[in-house]
Wavefront OBJ file of the C-alpha trace (Angstrom):
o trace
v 0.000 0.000 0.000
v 1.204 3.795 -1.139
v 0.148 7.088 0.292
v -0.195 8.877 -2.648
v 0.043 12.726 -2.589
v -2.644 14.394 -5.263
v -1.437 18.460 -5.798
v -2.053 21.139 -7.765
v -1.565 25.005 -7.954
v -1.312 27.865 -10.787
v 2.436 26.469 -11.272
v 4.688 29.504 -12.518
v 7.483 28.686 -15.062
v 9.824 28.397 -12.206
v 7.873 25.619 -10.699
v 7.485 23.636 -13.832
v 11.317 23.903 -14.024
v 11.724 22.898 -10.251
v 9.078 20.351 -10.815
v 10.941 18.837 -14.179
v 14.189 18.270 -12.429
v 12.106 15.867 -10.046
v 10.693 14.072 -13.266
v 7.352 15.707 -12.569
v 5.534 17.140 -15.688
v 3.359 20.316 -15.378
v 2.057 23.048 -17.245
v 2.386 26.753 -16.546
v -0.962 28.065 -14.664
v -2.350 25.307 -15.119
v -4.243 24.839 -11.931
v -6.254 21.890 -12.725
v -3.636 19.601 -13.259
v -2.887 17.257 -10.712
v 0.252 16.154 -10.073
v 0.299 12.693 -8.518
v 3.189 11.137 -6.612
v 4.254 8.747 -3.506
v 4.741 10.512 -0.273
v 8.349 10.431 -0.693
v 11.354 12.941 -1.145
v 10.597 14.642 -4.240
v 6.753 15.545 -1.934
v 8.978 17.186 1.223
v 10.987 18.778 -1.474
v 8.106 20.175 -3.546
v 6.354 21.092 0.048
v 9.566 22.822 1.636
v 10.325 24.978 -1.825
v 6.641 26.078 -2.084
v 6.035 26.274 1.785
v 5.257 30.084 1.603
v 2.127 29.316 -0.112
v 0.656 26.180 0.559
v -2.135 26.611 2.361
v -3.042 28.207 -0.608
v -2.298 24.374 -2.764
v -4.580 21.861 -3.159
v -3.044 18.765 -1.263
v -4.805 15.612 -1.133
v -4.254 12.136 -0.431
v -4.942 8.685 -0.937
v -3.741 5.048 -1.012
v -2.690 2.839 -3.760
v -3.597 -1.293 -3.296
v -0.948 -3.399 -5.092
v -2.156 -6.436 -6.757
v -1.470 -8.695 -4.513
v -3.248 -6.402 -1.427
v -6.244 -6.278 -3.414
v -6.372 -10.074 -4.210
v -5.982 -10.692 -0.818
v -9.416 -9.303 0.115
v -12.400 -10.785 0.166
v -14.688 -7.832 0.265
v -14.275 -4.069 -1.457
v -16.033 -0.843 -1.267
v -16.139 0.658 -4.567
v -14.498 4.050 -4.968
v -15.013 4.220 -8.158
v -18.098 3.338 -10.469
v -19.118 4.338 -14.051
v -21.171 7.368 -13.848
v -24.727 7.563 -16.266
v -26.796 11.512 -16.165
v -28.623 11.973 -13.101
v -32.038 10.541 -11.348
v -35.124 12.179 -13.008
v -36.915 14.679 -12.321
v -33.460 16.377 -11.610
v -34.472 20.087 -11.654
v -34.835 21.286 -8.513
v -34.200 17.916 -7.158
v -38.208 16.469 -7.795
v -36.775 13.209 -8.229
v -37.249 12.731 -4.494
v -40.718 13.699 -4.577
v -41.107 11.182 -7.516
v -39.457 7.769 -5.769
v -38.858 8.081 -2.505
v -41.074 9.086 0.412
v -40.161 12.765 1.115
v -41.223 12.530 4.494
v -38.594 9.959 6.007
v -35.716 12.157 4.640
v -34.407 14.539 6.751
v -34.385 18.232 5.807
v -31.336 18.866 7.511
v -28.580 15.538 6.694
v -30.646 14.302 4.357
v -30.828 10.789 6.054
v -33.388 7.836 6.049
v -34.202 7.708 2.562
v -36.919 5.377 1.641
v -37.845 4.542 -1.956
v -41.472 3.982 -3.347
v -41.423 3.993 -6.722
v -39.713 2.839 -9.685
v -36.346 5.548 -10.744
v -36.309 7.481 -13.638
v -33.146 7.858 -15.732
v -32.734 10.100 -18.554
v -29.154 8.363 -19.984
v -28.289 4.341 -19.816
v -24.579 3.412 -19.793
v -22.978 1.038 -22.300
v -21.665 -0.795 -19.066
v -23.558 -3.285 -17.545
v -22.944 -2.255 -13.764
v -23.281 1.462 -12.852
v -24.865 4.342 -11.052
v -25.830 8.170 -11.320
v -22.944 10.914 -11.148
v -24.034 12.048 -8.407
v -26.900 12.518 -5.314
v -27.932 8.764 -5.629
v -24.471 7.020 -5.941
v -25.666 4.124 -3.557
v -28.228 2.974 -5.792
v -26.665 0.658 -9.009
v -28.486 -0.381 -12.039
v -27.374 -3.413 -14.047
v -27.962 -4.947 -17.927
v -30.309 -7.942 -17.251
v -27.310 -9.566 -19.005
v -24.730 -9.015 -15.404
v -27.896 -9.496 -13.624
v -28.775 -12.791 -14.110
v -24.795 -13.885 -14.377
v -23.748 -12.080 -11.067
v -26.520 -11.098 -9.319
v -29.052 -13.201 -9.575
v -27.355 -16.213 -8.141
v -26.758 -14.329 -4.672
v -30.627 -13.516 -4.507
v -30.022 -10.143 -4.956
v -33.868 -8.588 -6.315
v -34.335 -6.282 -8.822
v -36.721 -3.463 -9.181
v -37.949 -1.594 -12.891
v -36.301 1.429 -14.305
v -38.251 3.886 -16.370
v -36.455 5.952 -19.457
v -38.905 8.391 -21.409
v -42.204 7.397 -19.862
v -41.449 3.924 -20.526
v -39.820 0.462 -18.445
v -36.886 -0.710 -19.711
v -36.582 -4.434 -20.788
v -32.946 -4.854 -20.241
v -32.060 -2.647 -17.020
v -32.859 -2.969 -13.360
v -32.575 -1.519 -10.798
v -30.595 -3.609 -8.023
v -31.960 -3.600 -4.979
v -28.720 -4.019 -2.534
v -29.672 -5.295 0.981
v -28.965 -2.848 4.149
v -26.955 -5.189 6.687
v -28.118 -4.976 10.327
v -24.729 -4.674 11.531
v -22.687 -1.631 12.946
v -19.412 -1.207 11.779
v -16.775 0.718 14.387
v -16.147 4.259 12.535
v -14.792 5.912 15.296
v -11.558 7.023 13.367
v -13.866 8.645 10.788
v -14.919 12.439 11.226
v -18.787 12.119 11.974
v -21.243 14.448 12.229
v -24.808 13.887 14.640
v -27.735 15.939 13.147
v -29.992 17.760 15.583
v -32.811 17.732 13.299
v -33.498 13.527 13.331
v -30.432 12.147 15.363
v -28.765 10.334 12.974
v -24.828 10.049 12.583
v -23.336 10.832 9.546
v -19.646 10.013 8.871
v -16.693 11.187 6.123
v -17.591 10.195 2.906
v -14.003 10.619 1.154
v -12.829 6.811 2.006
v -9.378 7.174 0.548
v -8.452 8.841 3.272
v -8.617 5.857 5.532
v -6.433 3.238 4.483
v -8.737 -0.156 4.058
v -12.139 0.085 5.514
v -13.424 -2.122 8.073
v -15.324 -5.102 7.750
v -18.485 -6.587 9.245
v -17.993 -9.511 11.652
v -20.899 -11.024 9.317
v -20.907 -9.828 5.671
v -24.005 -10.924 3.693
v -22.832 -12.493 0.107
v -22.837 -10.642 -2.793
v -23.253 -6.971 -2.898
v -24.939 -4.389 0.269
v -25.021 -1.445 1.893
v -23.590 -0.991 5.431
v -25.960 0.319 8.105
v -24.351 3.715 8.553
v -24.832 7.064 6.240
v -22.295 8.707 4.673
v -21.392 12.531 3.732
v -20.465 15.559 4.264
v -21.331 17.184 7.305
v -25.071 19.011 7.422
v -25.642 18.920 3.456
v -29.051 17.039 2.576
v -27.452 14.630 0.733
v -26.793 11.409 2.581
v -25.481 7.702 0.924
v -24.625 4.453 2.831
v -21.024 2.529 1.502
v -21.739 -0.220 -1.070
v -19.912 -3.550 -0.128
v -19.369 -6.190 -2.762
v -17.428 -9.310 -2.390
v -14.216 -11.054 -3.867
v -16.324 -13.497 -6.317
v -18.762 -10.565 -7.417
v -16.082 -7.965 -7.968
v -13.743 -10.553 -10.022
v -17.057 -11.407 -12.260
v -17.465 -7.766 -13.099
v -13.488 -7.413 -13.571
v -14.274 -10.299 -16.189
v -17.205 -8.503 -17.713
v -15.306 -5.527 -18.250
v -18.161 -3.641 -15.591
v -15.851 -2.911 -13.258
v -11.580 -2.146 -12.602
v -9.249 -3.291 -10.231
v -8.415 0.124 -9.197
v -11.693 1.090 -7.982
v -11.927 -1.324 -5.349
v -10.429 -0.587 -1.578
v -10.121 -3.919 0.250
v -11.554 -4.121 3.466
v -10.370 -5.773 6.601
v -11.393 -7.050 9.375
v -8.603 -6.819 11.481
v -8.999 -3.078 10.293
v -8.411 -1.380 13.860
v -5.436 -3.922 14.642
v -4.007 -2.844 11.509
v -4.292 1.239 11.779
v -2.949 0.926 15.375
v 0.360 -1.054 14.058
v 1.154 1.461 11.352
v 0.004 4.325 12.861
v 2.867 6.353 12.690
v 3.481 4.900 8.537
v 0.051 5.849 7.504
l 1 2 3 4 5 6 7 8 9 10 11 12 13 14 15 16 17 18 19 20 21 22 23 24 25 26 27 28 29 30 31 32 33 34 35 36 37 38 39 40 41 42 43 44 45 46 47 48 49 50 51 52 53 54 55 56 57 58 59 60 61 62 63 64 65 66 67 68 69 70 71 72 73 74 75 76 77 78 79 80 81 82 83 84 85 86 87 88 89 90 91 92 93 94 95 96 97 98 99 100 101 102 103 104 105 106 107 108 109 110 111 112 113 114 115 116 117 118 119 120 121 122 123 124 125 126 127 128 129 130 131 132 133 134 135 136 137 138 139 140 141 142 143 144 145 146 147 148 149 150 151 152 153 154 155 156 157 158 159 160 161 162 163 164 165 166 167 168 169 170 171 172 173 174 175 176 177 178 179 180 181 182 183 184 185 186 187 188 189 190 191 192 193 194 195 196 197 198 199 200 201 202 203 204 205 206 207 208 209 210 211 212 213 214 215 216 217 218 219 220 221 222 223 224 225 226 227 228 229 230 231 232 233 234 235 236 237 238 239 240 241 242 243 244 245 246 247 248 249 250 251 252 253 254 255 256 257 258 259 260 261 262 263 264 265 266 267 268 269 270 271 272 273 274 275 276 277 278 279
């Protein structure tokens, strides 16, 4: 596992220079360029030579699974999915209104959503496993092709999905089992809304290095217990959890990459206290 520094800045031409002696390419002002590299010497170099100014740099994190870390695994939580439009109604958000009882969510975190009716999409990927790019990235839809291969089998149901008025024949709608189990997130920044109670915790996984793992996983593909997010905004999603056997299917299919996938473990608090001071 690497702890992988993401940065970026309106990079002068003395930068790029500095930067190109380090075998680091960037581009003059170009602030939305990321430069990616391993927390190593060439970071504390970059960091000390632009210290003046970097609270004013965009410096992010995140860790890199080898191979043989991810293989290892036997469950993931996706960090990355491919991303189809947005659920329907979207202006103004009326989608809510449309599929999911308005009066369980709450106004303030945006928790306890609750769907009633059938979503509405206004695009359809050419992949057979993915979700909205953004505001409902816990729900997953699925070609009835990778449904019955991977899904199916596990007992995972299936609900319609509407495009133009109209069902589709050949996409559903997964519909990923909440587990009953809490999962020990007290590492995580959380948040506990006064409005309805409920605890929200940091969204941005690849911050954490793994992610824990229930003492009792259900097979398959669901959702863990616990709502994720940022802060007080409305919107709210739980983690999707997939296992080893459904992940490598979808690797097969082409539905899904290696990359997106953060192992989970559940010696996860074992592990964080041992490499504490590494991490």
């Amino acid at each position: 596992m690497k702890k992988i520094r993401a940065i970026r800045d309106e990079w002068t031409e003395d930068d790029v220079q500095f930067l190109a002696q380090l075998g680091i390419k960037a581009n003059v002002g170009a602030m939305w360029d990321w430069i990616h590299i391993e927390e190593d010497d060439r970071y504390f170099q970059i960091k000390q030579r632009c210290g003046h100014r970097w609270n004013s740099i965009r410096d992010r994190f995140f860790y890199e699974y080898s191979k043989e870390e991810i293989n290892a695994a036997n469950y993931y939580v996706l960090k990355g999915w491919n991303g189809c439009g947005y659920p329907q109604p979207d202006r103004d958000f009326k989608y809510e209104s449309i599929s999911f009882d308005v009066g369980k969510i709450c106004s303030e975190c945006g928790c306890g959503r609750v769907q009633t009716n059938d979503l509405r999409v206004n695009k359809v990927a050419k992949h057979g496993f993915w979700t909205f790019f953004s505001w409902l990235i816990d729900e997953f839809f699925v070609s009835k092709t990778v449904y019955n291969e991977v899904f199916a089998p596990y007992g995972i149901e299936k609900r319609d999905v509407i495009k133009g008025g109209k069902v589709l024949e050949d996409v559903f709608q997964l519909v990923i089992p909440v587990i009953d189990e809490s999962l020990d997130l007290s590492d995580r920044r959380h948040w506990l809304c006064p409005i309805c109670g409920e605890m929200k915790y940091d969204f941005v996984h690849q911050y954490y290095p793994y992610f824990p793992l229930h003492k009792h996983p259900l097979p398959g593909i669901y959702k863990t217990k616990e709502y994720f997010g940022a802060g007080q905004e409305h919107q709210a999603q739980r983690v999707i959890i997939i296992s080893k056997d459904v992940a490598d299917k979808l690797i097969k299919l082409k539905d899904l990459k290696k990359e997106w996938l953060i192992p989970c473990r559940s010696d996860y608090k074992d592990f964080v206290s041992q490499n504490n001071n590494s991490l």
